[in-house]
N, CA, C and O atoms as a GROMACS GRO file, in nm:
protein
  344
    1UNK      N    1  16.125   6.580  -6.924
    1UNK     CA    2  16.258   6.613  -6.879
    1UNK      C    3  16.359   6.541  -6.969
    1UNK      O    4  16.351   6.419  -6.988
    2UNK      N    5  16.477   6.634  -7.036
    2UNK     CA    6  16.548   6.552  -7.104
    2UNK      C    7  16.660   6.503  -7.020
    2UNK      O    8  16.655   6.508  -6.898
    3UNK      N    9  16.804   6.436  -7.113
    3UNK     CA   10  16.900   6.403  -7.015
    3UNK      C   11  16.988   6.497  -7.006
    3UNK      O   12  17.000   6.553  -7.115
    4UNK      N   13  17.085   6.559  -6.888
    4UNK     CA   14  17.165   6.636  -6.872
    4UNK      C   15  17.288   6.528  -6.879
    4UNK      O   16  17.287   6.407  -6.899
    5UNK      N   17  17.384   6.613  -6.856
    5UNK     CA   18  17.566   6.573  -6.888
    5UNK      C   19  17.596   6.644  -6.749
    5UNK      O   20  17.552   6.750  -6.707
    6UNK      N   21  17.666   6.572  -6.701
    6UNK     CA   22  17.714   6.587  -6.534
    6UNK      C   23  17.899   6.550  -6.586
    6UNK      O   24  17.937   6.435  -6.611
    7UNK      N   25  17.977   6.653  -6.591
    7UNK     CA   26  18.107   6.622  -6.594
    7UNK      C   27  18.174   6.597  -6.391
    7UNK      O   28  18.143   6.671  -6.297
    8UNK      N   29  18.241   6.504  -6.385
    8UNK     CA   30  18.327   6.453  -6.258
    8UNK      C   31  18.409   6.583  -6.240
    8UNK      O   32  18.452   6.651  -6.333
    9UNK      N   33  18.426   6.610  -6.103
    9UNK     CA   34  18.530   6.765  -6.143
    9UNK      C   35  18.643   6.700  -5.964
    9UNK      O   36  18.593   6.678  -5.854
   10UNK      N   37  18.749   6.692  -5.990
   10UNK     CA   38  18.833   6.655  -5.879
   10UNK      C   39  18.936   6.780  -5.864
   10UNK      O   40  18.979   6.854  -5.952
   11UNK      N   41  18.962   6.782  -5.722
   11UNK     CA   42  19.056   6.961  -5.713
   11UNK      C   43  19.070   7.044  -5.751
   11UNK      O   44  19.171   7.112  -5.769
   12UNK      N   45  18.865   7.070  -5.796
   12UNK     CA   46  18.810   7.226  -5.900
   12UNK      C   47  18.890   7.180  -6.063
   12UNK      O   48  18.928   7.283  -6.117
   13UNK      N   49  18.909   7.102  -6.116
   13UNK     CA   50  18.907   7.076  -6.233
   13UNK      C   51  18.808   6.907  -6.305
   13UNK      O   52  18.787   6.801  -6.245
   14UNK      N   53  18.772   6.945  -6.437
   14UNK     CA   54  18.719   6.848  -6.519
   14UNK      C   55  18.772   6.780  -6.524
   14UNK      O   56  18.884   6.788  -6.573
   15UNK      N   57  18.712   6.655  -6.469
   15UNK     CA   58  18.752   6.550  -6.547
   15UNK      C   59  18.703   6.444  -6.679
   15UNK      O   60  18.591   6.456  -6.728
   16UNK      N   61  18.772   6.372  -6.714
   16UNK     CA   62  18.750   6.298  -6.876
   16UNK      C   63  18.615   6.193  -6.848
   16UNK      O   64  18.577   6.115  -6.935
   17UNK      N   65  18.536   6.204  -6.689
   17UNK     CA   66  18.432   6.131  -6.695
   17UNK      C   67  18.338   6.186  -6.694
   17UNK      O   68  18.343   6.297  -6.640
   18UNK      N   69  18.178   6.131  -6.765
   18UNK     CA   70  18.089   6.224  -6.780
   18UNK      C   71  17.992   6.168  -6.749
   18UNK      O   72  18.024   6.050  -6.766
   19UNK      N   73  17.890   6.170  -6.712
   19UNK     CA   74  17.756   6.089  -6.645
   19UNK      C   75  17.651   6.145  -6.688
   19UNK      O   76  17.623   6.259  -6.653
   20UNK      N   77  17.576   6.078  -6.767
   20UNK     CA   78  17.443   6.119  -6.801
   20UNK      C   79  17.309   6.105  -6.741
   20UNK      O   80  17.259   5.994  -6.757
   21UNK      N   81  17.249   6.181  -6.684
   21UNK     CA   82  17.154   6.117  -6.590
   21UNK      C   83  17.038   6.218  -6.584
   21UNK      O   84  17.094   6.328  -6.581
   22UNK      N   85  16.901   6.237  -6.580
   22UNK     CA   86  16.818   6.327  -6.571
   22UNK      C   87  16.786   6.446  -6.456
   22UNK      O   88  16.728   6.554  -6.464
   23UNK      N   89  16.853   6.374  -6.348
   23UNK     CA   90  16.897   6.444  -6.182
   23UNK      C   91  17.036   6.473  -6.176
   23UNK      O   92  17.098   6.434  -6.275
   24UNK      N   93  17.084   6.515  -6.110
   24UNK     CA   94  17.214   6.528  -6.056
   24UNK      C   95  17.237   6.394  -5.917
   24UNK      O   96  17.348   6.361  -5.876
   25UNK      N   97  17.094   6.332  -5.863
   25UNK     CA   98  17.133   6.252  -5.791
   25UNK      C   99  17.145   6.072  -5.859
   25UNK      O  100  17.161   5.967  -5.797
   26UNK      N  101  17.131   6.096  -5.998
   26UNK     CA  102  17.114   5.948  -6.064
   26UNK      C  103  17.287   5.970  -6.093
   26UNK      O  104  17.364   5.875  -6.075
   27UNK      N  105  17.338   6.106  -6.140
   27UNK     CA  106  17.467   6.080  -6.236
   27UNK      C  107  17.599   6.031  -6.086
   27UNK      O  108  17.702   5.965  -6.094
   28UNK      N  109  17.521   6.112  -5.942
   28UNK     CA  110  17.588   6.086  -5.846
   28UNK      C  111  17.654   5.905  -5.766
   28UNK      O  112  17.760   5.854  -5.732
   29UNK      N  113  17.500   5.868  -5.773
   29UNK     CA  114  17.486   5.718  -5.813
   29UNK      C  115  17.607   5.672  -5.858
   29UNK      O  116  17.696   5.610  -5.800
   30UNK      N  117  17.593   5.725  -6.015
   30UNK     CA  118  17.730   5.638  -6.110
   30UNK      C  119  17.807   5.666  -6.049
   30UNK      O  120  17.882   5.578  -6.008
   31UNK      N  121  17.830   5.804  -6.012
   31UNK     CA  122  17.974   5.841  -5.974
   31UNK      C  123  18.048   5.781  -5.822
   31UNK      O  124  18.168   5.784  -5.794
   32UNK      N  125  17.910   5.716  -5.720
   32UNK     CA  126  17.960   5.650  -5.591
   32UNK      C  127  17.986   5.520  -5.649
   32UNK      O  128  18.103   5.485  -5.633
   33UNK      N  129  17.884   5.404  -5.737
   33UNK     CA  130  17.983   5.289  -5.799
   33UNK      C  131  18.041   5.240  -5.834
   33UNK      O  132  18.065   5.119  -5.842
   34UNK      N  133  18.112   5.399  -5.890
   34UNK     CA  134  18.234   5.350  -5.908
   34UNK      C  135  18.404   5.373  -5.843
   34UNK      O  136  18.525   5.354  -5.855
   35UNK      N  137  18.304   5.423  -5.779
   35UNK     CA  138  18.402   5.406  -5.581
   35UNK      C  139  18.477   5.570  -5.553
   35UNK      O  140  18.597   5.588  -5.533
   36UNK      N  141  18.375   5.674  -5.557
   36UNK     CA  142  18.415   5.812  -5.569
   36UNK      C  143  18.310   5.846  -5.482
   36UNK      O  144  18.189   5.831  -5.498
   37UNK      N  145  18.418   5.925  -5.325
   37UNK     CA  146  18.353   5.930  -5.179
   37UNK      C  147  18.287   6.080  -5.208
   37UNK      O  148  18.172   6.114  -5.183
   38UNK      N  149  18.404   6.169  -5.275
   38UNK     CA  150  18.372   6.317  -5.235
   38UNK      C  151  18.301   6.383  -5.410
   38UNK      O  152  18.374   6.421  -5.501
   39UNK      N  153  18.215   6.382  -5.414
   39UNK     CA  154  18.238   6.386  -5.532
   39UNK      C  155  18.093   6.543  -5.572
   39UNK      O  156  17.992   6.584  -5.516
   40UNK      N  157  18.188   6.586  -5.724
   40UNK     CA  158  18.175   6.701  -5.755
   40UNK      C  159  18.104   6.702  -5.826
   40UNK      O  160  18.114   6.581  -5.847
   41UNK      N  161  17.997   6.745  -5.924
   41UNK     CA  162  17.970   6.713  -6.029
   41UNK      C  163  17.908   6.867  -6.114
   41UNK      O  164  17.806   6.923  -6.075
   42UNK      N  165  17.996   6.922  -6.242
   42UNK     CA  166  17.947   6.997  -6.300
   42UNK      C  167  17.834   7.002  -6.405
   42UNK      O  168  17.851   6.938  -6.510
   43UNK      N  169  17.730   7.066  -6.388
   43UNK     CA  170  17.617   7.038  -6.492
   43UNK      C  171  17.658   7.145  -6.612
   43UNK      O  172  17.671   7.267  -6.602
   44UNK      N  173  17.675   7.063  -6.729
   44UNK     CA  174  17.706   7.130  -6.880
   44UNK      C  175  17.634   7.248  -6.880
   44UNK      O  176  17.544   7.261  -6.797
   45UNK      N  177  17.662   7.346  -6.969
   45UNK     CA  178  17.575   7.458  -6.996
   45UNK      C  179  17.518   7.514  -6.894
   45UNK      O  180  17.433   7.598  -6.926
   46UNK      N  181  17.539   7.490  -6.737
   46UNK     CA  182  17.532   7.603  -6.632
   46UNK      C  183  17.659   7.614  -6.578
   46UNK      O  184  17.768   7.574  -6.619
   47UNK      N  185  17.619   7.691  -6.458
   47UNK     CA  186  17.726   7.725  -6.388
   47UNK      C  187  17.740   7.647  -6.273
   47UNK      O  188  17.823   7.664  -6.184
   48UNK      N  189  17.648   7.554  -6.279
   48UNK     CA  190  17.613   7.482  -6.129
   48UNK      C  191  17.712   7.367  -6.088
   48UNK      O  192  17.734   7.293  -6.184
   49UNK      N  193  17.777   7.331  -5.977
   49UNK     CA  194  17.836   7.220  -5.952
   49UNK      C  195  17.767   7.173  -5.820
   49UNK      O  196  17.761   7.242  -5.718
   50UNK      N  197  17.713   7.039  -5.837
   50UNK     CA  198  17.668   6.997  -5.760
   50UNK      C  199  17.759   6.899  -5.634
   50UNK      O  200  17.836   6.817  -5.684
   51UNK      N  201  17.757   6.900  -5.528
   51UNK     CA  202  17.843   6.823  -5.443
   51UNK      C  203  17.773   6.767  -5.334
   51UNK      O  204  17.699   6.821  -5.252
   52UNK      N  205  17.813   6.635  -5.348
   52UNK     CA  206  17.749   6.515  -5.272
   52UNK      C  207  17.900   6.441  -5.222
   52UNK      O  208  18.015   6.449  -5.267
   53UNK      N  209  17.838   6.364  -5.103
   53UNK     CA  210  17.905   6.216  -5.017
   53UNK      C  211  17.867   6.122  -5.078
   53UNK      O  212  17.750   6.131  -5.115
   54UNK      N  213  17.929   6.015  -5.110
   54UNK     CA  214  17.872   5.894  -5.170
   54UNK      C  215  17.991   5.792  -5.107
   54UNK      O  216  18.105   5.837  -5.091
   55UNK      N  217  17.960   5.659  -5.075
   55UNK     CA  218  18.017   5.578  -4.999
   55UNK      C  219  17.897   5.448  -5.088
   55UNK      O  220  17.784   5.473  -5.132
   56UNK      N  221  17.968   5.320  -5.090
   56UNK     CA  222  17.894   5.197  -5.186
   56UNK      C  223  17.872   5.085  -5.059
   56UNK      O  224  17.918   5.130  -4.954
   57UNK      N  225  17.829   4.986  -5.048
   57UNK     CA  226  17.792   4.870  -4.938
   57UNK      C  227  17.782   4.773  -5.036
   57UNK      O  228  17.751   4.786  -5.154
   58UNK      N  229  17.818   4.654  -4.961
   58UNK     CA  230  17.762   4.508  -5.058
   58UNK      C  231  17.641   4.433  -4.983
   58UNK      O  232  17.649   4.387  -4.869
   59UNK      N  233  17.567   4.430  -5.038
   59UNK     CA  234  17.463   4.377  -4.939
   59UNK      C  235  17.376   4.256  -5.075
   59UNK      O  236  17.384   4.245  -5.197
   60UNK      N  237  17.299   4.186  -4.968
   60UNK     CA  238  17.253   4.096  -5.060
   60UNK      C  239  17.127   4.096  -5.159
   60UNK      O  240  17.021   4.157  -5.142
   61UNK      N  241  17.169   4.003  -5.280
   61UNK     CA  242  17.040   4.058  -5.380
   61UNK      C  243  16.934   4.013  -5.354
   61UNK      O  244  16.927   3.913  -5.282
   62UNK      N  245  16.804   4.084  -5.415
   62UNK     CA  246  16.694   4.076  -5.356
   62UNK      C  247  16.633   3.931  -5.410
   62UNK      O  248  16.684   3.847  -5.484
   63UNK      N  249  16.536   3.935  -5.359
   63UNK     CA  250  16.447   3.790  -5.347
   63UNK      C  251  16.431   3.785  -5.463
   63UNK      O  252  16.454   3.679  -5.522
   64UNK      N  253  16.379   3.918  -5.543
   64UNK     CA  254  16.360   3.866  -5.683
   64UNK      C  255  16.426   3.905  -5.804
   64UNK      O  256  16.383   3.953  -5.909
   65UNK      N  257  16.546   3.871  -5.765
   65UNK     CA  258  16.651   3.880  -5.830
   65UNK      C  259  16.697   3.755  -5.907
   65UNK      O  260  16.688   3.643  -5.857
   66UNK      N  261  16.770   3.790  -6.092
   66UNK     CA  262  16.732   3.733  -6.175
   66UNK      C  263  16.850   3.636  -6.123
   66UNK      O  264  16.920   3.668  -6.027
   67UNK      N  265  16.866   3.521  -6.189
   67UNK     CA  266  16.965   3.408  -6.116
   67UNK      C  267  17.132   3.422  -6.162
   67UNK      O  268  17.232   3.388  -6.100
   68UNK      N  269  17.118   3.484  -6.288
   68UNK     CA  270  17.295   3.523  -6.326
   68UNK      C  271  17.308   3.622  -6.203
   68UNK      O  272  17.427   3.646  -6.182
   69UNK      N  273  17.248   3.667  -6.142
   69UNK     CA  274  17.300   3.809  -6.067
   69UNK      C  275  17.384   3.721  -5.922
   69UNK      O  276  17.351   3.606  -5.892
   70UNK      N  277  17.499   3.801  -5.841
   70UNK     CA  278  17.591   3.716  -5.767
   70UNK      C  279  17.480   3.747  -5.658
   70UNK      O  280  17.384   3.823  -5.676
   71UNK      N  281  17.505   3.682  -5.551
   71UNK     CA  282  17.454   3.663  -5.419
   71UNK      C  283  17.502   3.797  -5.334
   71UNK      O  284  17.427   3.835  -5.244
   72UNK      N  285  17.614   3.862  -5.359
   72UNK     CA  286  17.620   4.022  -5.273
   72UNK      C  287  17.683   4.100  -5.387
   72UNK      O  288  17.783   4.078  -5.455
   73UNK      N  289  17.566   4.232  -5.386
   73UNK     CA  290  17.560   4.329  -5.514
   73UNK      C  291  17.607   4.427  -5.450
   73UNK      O  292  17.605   4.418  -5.327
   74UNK      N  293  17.671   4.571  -5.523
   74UNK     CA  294  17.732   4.680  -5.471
   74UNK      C  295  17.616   4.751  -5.494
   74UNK      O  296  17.568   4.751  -5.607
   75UNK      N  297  17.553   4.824  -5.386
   75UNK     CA  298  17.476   4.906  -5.358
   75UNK      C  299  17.548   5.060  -5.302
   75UNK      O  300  17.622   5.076  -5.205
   76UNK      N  301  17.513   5.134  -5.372
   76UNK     CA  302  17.590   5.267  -5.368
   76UNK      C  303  17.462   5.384  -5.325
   76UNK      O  304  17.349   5.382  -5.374
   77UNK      N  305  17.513   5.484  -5.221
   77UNK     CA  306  17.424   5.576  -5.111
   77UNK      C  307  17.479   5.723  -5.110
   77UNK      O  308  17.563   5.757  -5.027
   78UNK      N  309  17.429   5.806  -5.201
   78UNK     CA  310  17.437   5.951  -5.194
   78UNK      C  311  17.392   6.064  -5.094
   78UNK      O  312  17.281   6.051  -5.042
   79UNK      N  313  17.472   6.175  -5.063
   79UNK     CA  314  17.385   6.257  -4.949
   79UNK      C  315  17.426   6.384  -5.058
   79UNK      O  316  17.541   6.380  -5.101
   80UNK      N  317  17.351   6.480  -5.097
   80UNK     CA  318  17.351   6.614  -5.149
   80UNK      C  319  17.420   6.726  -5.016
   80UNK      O  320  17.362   6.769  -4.915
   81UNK      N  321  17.535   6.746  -5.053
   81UNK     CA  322  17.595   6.834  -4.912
   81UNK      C  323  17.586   7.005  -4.991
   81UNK      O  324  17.654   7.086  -4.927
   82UNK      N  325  17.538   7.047  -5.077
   82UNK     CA  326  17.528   7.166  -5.149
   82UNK      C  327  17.544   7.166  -5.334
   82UNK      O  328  17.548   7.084  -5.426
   83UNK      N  329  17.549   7.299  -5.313
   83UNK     CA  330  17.554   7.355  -5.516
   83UNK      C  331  17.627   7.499  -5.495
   83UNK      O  332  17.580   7.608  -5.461
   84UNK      N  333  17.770   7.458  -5.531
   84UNK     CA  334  17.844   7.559  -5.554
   84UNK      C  335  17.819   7.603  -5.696
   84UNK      O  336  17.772   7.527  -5.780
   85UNK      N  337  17.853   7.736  -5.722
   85UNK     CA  338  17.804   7.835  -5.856
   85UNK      C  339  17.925   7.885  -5.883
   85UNK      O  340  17.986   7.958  -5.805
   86UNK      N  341  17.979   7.838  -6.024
   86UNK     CA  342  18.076   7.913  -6.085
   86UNK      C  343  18.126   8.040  -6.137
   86UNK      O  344  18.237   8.046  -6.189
   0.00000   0.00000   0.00000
């Protein structure tokens, strides 16, 4: 599987951010960490836009977690709500 290009799309237009990710639910990921609830995402070279919920939590890092890392990490949680077709 190679990597796809997931463009951000806000009030049915592109936006200048682009997420590279092999799923549509990894580029979604990026797109909840960086604090984007409703979010759209067009896959390049189809017609497909994918649309997910994403909401982030801080919760604490794991046990084996390396020691530069802070004590509460942003953990970010996607739900797939459909695939609108252009």
């Amino acid at each position: 599987m190679s990597k796809k290009y997931f463009v951000l799309m806000e009030g049915g237009n592109d936006t200048a951010q682009v997420f590279v990710s092999k799923q549509p639910r990894g580029a979604a990921l990026k797109a909840a960490t960086r604090g984007h609830e409703q979010i759209e995402l067009r896959e390049r070279g189809t017609n497909k836009v994918h649309c997910f919920t994403g909401s982030t939590a801080m919760v604490a890092k794991p046990a084996n977690g390396p020691a530069w890392l802070p004590a509460r990490i942003k953990k970010a949680n996607v739900k797939k709500t459909g695939i609108k077709h252009l």
